[in-house]
C-alpha positions as CSV (number, residue, x, y, z in Angstrom):
1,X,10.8,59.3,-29.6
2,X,11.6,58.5,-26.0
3,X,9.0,58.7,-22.6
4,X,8.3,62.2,-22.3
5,X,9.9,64.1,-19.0
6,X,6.7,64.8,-17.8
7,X,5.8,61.5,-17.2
8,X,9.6,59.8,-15.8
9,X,8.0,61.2,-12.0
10,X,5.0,58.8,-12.7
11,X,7.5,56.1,-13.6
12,X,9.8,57.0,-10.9
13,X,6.2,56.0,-8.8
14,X,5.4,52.9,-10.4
15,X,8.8,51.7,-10.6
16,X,9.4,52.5,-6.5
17,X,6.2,50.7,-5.6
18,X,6.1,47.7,-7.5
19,X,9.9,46.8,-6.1
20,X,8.6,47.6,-2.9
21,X,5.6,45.2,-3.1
22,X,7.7,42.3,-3.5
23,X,10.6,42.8,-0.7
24,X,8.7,40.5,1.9
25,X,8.3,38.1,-0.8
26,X,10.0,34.9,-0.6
27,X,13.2,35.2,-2.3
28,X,12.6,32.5,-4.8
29,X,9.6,34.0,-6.4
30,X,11.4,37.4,-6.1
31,X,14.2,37.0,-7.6
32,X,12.2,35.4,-10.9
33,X,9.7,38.5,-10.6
34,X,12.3,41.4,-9.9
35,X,13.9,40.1,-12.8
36,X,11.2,40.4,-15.4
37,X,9.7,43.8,-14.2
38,X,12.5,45.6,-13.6
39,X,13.7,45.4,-17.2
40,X,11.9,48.4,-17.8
41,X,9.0,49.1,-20.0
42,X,6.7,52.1,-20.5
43,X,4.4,51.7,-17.3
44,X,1.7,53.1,-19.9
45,X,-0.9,51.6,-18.6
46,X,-0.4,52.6,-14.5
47,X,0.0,56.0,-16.1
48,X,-3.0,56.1,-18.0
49,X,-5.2,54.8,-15.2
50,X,-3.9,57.6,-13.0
51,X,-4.0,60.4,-15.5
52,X,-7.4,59.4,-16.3
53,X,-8.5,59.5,-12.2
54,X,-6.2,63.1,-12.0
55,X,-8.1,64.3,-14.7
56,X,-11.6,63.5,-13.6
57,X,-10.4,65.4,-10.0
58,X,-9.3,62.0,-8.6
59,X,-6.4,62.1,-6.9
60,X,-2.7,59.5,-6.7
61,X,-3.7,57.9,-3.3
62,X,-7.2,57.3,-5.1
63,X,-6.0,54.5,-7.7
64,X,-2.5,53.7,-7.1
65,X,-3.6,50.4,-5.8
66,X,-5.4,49.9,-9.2
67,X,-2.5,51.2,-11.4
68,X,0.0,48.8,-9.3
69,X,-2.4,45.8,-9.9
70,X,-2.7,46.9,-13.9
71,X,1.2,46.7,-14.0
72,X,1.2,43.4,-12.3
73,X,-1.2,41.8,-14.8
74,X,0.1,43.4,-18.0
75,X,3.6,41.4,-16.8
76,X,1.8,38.4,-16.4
77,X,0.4,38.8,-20.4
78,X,3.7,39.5,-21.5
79,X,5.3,36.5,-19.3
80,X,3.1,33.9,-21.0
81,X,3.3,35.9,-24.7
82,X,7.1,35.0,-24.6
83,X,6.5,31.7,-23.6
84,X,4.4,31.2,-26.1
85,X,5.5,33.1,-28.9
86,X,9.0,31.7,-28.4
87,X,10.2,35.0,-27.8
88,X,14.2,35.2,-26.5
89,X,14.6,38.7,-25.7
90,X,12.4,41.0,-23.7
91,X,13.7,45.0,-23.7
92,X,16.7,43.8,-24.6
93,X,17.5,41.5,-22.3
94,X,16.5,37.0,-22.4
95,X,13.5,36.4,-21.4
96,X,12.5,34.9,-18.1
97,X,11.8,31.9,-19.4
98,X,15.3,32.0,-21.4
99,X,16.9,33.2,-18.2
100,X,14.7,30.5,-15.5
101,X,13.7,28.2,-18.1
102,X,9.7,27.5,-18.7
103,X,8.4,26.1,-15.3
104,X,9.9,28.9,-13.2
105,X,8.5,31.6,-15.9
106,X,4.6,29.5,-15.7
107,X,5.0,29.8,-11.8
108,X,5.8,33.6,-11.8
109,X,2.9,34.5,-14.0
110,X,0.5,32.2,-11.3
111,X,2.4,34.1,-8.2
112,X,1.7,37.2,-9.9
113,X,-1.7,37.0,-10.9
114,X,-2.6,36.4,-7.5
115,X,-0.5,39.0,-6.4
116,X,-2.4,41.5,-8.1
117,X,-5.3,40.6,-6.5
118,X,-3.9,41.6,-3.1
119,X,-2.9,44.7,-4.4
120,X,-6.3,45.5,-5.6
121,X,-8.0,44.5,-2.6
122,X,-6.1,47.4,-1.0
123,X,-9.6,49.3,-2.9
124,X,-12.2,47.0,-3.5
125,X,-14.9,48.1,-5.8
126,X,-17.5,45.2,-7.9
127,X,-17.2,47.2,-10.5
128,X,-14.2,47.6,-11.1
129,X,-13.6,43.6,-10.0
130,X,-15.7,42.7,-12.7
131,X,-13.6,45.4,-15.8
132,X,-10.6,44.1,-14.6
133,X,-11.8,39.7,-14.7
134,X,-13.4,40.8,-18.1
135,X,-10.0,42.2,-19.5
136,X,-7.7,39.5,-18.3
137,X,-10.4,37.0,-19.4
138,X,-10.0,38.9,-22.9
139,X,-6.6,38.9,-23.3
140,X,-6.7,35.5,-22.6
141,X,-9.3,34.9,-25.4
142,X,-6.7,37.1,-27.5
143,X,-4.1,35.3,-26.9
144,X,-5.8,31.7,-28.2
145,X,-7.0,33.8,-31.3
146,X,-3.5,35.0,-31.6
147,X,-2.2,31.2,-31.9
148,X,-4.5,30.3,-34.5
149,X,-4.2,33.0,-36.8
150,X,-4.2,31.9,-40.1
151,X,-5.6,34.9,-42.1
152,X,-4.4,38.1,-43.8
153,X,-7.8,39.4,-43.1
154,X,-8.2,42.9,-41.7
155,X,-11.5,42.1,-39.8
156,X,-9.5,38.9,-37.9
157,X,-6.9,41.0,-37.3
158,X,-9.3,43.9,-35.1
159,X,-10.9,41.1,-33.4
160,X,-7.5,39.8,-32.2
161,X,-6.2,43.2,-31.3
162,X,-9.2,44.0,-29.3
163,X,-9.0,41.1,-27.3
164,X,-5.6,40.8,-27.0
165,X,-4.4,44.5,-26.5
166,X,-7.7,46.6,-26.3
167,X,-9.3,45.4,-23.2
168,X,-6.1,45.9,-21.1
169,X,-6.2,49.8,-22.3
170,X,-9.9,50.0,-21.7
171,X,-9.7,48.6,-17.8
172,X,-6.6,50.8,-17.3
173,X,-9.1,53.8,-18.4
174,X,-12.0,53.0,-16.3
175,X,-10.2,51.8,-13.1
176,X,-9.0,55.6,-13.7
177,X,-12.4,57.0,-14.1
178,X,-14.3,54.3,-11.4
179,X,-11.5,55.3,-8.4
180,X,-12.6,59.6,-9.5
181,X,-16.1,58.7,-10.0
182,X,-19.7,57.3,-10.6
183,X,-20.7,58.9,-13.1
184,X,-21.7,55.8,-15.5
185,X,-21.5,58.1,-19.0
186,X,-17.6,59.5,-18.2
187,X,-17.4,55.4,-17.4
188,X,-18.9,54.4,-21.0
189,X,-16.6,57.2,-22.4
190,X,-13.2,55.9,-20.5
191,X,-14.0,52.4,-22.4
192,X,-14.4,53.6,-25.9
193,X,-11.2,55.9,-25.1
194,X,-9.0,53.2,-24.1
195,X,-10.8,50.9,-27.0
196,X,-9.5,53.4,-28.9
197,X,-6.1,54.2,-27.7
198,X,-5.0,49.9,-27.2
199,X,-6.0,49.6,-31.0
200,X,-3.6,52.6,-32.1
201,X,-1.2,51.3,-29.5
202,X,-1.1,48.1,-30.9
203,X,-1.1,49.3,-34.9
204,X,2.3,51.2,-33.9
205,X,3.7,47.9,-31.8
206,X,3.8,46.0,-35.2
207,X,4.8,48.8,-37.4
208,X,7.6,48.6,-35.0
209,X,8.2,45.2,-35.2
210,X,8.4,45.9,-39.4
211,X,10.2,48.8,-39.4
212,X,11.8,49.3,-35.8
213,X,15.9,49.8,-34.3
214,X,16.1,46.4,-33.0
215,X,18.4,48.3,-30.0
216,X,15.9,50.8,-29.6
217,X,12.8,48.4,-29.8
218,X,14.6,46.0,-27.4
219,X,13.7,43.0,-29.7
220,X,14.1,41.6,-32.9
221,X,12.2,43.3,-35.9
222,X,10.7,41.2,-38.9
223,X,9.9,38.3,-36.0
224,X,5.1,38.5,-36.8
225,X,6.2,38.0,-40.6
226,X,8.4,35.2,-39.7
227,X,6.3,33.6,-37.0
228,X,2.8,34.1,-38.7
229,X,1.8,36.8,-36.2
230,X,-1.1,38.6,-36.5
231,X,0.6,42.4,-37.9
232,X,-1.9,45.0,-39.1
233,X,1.2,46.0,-41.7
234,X,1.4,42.9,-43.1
235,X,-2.1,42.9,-43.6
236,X,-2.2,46.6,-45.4
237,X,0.8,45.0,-47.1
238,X,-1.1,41.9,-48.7
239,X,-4.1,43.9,-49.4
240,X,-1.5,45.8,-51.4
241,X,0.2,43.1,-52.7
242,X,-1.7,40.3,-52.7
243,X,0.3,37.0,-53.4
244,X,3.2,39.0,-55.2
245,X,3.8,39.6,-51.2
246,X,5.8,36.2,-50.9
247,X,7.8,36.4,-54.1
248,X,11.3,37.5,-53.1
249,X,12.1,39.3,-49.9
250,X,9.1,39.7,-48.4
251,X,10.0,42.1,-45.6
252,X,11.8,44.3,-47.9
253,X,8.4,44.2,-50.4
254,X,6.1,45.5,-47.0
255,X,8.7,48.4,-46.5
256,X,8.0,49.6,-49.9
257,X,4.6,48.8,-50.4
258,X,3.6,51.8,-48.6
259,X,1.7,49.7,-46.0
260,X,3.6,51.2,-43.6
261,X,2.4,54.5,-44.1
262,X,-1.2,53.0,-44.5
263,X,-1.0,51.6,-41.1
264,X,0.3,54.7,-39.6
265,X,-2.8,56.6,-41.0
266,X,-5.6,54.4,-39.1
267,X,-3.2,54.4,-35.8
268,X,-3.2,57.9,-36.1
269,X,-7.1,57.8,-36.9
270,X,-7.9,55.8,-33.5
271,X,-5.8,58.5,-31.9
272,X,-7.8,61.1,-32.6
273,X,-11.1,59.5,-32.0
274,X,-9.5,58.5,-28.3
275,X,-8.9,62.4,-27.7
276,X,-12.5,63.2,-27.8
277,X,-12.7,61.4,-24.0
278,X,-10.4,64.1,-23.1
279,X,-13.5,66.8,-23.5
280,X,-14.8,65.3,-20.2
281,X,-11.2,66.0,-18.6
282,X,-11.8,68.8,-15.6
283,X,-8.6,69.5,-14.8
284,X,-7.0,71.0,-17.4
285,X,-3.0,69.8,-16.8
286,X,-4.1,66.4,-16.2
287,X,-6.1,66.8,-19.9
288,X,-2.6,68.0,-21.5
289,X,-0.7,65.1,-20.0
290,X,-2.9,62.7,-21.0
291,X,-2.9,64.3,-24.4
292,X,0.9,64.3,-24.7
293,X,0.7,60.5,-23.5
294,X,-1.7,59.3,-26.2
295,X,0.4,61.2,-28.9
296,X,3.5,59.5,-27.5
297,X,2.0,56.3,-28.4
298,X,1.3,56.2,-32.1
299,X,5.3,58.3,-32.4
300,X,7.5,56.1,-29.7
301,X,9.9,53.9,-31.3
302,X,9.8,51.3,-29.1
């Protein structure tokens, strides 16, 4: 399932801006940065933030500046998870610490986490300082929960996902919501929605990485199993399984354990409990993008 048409004019956006916010930069940082970003990706969360602000009767000029600084910081995450992970390729092409080597990939995610502070600073707001420290303090958290996952426990696994992926769906909804409004319970209800939606996000990201095109998902499949990832199908799969998991080809026993579809089910559960926040919506095209967007989430294939 590839990006919806609807939404390649908010790529177009993101894409244009974030090249554009670099071109004064000193050419040694922005060469390394250019690189990474403009491998591609699905800008969901930009997109998200600014549906959620359209929808609520914000407007673009209201929160580029915090969808920009969202995209920044989910590159930084995904900078250090190769680097740590060990990852080589990175939507299909070596990673930047592959490509650089591992000082020049640190210093890029340091360059750019400051650099997203600029950008935000563009709209300064304390509450929406404080979501956005609390989520990249969080996926931090997730990341050292990540490394020293040891259990096929289902419980473990939410608390890692949470961290890890949750919180950068959750700020990506409120900075939506905060740049439209003050209401404080459409502000509770942008945080359970993107709760909501990061979980199902992150269910279909390792079904993916079980059952996924390596072409089409840009990296190689099987690689949590291998590497002792946390993987909400593995988990399914074991509680299937149990110990029988590991006798012969393990990967192949997953695919056929039906843990695939089980995992599907509770992605597709957290979808629908995200779609409630959509009640709030008032403009009604914003509501049926957004809609379409969440949808696309739990069906992409990559």
């Amino acid at each position: 399932m590839s990006i919806p048409v609807a939404f390649h004019e908010y790529m177009d956006l993101i894409n244009q801006k974030i090249t554009s916010i670099f071109k004064d930069d000193h050419p040694v940082m922005r060469d390394l940065i250019l690189y990474h970003i403009q491998a591609g990706g699905k800008r969901a969360r930009p997109i998200l933030c600014m549906l959620t602000c359209q929808g609520l009767g914000g407007t673009t000029e209201d929160v580029l500046p915090y969808a920009l600084t969202l995209e920044i910081l989910h590159n930084v995450s995904l900078i250090y998870d190769d680097v740590i992970d060990g990852n080589e390729l990175r939507r299909g092409k070596p990673c930047l610490h592959i490509k650089y080597g591992i000082k020049n990939a640190l210093l890029a995610a340091s360059y750019l986490t400051w650099k997203s502070l600029e950008v935000f600073s563009e709209k300064p707001h304390p509450g929406a300082l404080k979501e956005l420290a609390l989520a990249a303090r969080m996926t931090t958290l997730g990341e050292k929960m990540d490394i020293d996952f040891s259990q096929l426990s289902e419980e473990d696994y939410m608390q890692i996902c949470e961290a890890k992926t949750s919180y950068q769906f959750r700020v990506s909804s409120f900075l939506g919501a905060v740049a439209a409004t003050g209401d404080e319970e459409i502000l509770e209800a942008s945080r359970v929605f993107g709760k909501n939606l990061g979980i199902a996000f992150q269910i279909r990201d390792d079904i993916l990485n079980i059952v996924g095109n390596k072409k089409v998902f840009g990296k190689p499949v099987g690689t949590d199993l291998i590497d002792g990832s946390p993987n909400f199908v593995v988990v399914k799969a074991y509680q299937i399984l149990g110990g029988a998991m590991y006798k012969g080809d393990t990967l192949e026993k997953i695919k056929a354990s039906g843990a695939v579809e089980a995992a599907t089910q509770v992605a597709e559960q957290y979808l629908e409990k995200a779609r409630e926040f959509l009640e709030m919506f008032t403009v009604k095209k914003y509501r049926d993008m957004l809609d379409i967007m969440i949808q696309f989430v739990v069906r992409r294939t990559f």
